[in-house]
N, C-alpha and C positions, 0 to 999 in steps of 0.2 A: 743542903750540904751539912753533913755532920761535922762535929768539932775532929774527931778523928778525920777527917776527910779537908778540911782546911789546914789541919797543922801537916797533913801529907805537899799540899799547893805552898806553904809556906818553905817547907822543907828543900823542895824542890828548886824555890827560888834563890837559896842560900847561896847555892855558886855564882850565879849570877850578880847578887848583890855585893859579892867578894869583890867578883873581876870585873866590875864598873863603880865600886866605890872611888873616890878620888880621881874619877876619871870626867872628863868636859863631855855634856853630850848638849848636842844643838837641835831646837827645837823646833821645824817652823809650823808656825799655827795660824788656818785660814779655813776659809770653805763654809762647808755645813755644819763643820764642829762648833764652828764660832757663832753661827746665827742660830742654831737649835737648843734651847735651856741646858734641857738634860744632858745633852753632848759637853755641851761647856764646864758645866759642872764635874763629866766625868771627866776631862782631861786635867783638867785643874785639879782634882783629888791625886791624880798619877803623877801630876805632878812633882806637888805637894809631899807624897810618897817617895817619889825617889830622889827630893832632895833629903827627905828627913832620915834613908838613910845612906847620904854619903856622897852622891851623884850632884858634878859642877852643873847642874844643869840650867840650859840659856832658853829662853823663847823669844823667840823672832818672830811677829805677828805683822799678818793683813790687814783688810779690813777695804775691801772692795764695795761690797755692801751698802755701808753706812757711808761711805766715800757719795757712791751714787745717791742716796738717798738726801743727804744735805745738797746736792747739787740739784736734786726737784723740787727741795723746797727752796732754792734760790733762782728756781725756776730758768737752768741750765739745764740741757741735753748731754750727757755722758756721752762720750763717742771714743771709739775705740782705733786702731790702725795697726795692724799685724798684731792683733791678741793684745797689743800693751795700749794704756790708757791716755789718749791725747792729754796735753799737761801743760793749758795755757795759764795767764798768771792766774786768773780769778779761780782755777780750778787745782792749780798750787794750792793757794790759801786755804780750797775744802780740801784739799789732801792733809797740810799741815794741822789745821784746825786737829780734823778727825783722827787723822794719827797717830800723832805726838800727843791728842790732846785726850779726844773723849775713847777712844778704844783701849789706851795706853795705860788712863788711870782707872777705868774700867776694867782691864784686865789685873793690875795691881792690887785695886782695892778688894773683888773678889779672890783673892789668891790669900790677901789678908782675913777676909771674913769667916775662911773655911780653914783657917789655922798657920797657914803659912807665912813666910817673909820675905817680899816682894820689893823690887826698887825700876821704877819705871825708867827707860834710858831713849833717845832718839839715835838718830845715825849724827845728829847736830851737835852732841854732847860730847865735850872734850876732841873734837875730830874723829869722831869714833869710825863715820866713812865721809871719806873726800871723795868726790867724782864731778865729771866730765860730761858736759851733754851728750847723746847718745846719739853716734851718726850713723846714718841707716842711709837704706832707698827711700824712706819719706821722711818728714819732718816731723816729730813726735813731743815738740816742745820741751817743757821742762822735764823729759822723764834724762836720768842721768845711771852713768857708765861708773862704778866704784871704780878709784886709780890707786887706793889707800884706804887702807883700814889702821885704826890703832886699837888694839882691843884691851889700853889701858882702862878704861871709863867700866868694862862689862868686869873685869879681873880684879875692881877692888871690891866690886858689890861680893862676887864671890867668895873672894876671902874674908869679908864680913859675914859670910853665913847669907846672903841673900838671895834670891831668885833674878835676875835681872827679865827685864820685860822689854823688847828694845824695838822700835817703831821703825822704819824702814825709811826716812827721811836724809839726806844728806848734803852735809853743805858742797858749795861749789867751786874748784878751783882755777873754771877757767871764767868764773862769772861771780857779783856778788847778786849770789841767787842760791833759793835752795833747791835741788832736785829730788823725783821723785822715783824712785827705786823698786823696783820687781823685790817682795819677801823671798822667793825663792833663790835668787842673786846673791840677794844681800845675806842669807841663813846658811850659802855653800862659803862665801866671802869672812865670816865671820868667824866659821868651822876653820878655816883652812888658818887664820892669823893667832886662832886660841890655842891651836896644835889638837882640835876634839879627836876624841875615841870614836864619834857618832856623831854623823847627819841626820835627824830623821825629818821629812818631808811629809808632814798630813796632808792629803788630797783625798776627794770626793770618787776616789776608785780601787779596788781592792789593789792594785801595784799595776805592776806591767804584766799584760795578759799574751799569750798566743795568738789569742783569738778575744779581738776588742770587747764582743758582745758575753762570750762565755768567763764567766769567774771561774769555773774551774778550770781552764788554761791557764791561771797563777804561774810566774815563774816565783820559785821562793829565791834562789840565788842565781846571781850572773857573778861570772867572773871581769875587770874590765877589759879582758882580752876578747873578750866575745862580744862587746857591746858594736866594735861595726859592723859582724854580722847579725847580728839583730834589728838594726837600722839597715843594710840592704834588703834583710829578709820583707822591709817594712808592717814588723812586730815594735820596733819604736814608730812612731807617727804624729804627728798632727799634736795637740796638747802636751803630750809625754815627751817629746823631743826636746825642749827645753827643760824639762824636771832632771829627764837622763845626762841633759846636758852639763847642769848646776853636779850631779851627782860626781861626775868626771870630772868636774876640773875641782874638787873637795877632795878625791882621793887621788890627783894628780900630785898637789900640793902637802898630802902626809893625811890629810885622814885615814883614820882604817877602816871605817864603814858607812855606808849611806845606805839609806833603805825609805822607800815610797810605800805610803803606808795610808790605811785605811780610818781618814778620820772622823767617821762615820758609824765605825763601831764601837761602841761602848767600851773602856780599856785598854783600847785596842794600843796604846802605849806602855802599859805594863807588860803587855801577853808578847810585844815584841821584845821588850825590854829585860825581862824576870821569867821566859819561861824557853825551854828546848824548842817548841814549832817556832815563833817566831809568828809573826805575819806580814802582810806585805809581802814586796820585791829588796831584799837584798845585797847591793853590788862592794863587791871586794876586788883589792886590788894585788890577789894572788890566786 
């Protein structure tokens, strides 16, 4: 790329950095982005980039992974029940440990190492989310239902200029207990209490496809008038059902955009953020 050819890409970006400066965008970070070096690296530069110029921006992180992996070295079986993660107490404590502890400042301190200013937050901090054990058709232990958000705790780090990093942990109000919260939940829950511009959702799939196996059946936007027919078409499905889910009740509640996004590609938060294509599936609420 020549310098005339980059200052054209920057040029480009200009509107964009206009019309999302000063504006909340929510972040949630998980997947492959999080266990692959390079990936991680690259999200955290886009990061780093679009708070430096202007952008409220929050990350919401996972951390499934390293969840299961302290749990073999504690020589526990992970086990699962409707996609969400059985969550008895000994497997609380690897949730909390890992969350709140080793992902959270792991993710801060790198965000610091590569220029940035970073403040690590849980869902336990100042009441940031209160919930409710989650009752289902089975019994899913300590995984917990948000009934309350306060997003005082994430809104002074921002106004201090800081990145908040916030772990998906929450205390509990019908129990003294802490539960264990879906990032995807808790990143639409968070959006919707901050009043964000932007949800974005990184996941391990180019968005929501036509056709599950083909990428190029990309939808780039839905509108949310469309989205039950999508879901009867069943073009929502199986995994994405719940993502589509979090997206709709984010822009139920005043968000203006949410969008499932590819965190797998290199950038791939900038190019949806700073450029006219976009990537990803984009759902708006007009």
């Amino acid at each position: 790329m020549t310098g005339k050819d980059r200052g054209t890409v920057l040029t480009e970006a200009l509107p964009y950095i206009q019309r999302y400066s000063g504006k909340t965008v929510v972040v949630k970070y998980g997947g492959a982005a999080m266990e692959k070096a390079e990936l991680r690296e690259a999200i955290i530069d886009d990061v780093i980039l679009l708070a430096l110029v202007g952008i409220r921006l929050v990350l919401v992180h996972g951390g499934g992974p390293e969840i299961n992996a302290l749990l073999t070295r504690l020589g526990k079986e992970p086990r699962f029940i409707d996609g969400l993660r059985y969550t008895d107490g000994e497997t609380m404590e690897a949730v909390q440990m890992t969350l709140c502890g080793l992902v959270n400042k792991n993710l801060v301190s790198q965000i610091a190492r590569r220029g940035g200013k970073a403040v690590g937050l849980s869902g336990l901090d100042g009441g940031l989310f209160l919930a409710e054990k989650l009752r289902g058709r089975n019994d899913y232990g300590l995984v917990g239902e948000i009934r309350h958000t306060d997003p005082a705790p994430v809104t002074m780090a921002l106004e201090n200029g800081y990145i908040p990093v916030v772990s998906t942990v929450a205390q509990g109000l019908d129990a003294d207990a802490a539960y264990n919260i879906n990032a995807d939940t808790a990143a639409a829950e968070l959006s919707a209490a901050l009043g964000a511009e932007k949800l974005i959702l990184l996941t391990d799939v180019p968005g929501l496809l036509r056709d599950k196996d083909d990428p190029a059946t990309l939808i780039p936007e839905a509108k949310l008038s469309e989205i039950p027919a999508l879901a009867r078409e069943g073009v929502i499905s199986k995994g994405m059902i719940p993502k589509i889910d979090c997206c709709v009740n984010a822009l139920r509640r005043g968000v203006k955009s949410a969008v499932i996004l590819d965190g797998r590609a290199p950038h791939s938060l900038l190019a949806e953020m700073l450029t006219v294509e976009g990537v990803g599936t984009q759902i708006v609420n007009g």
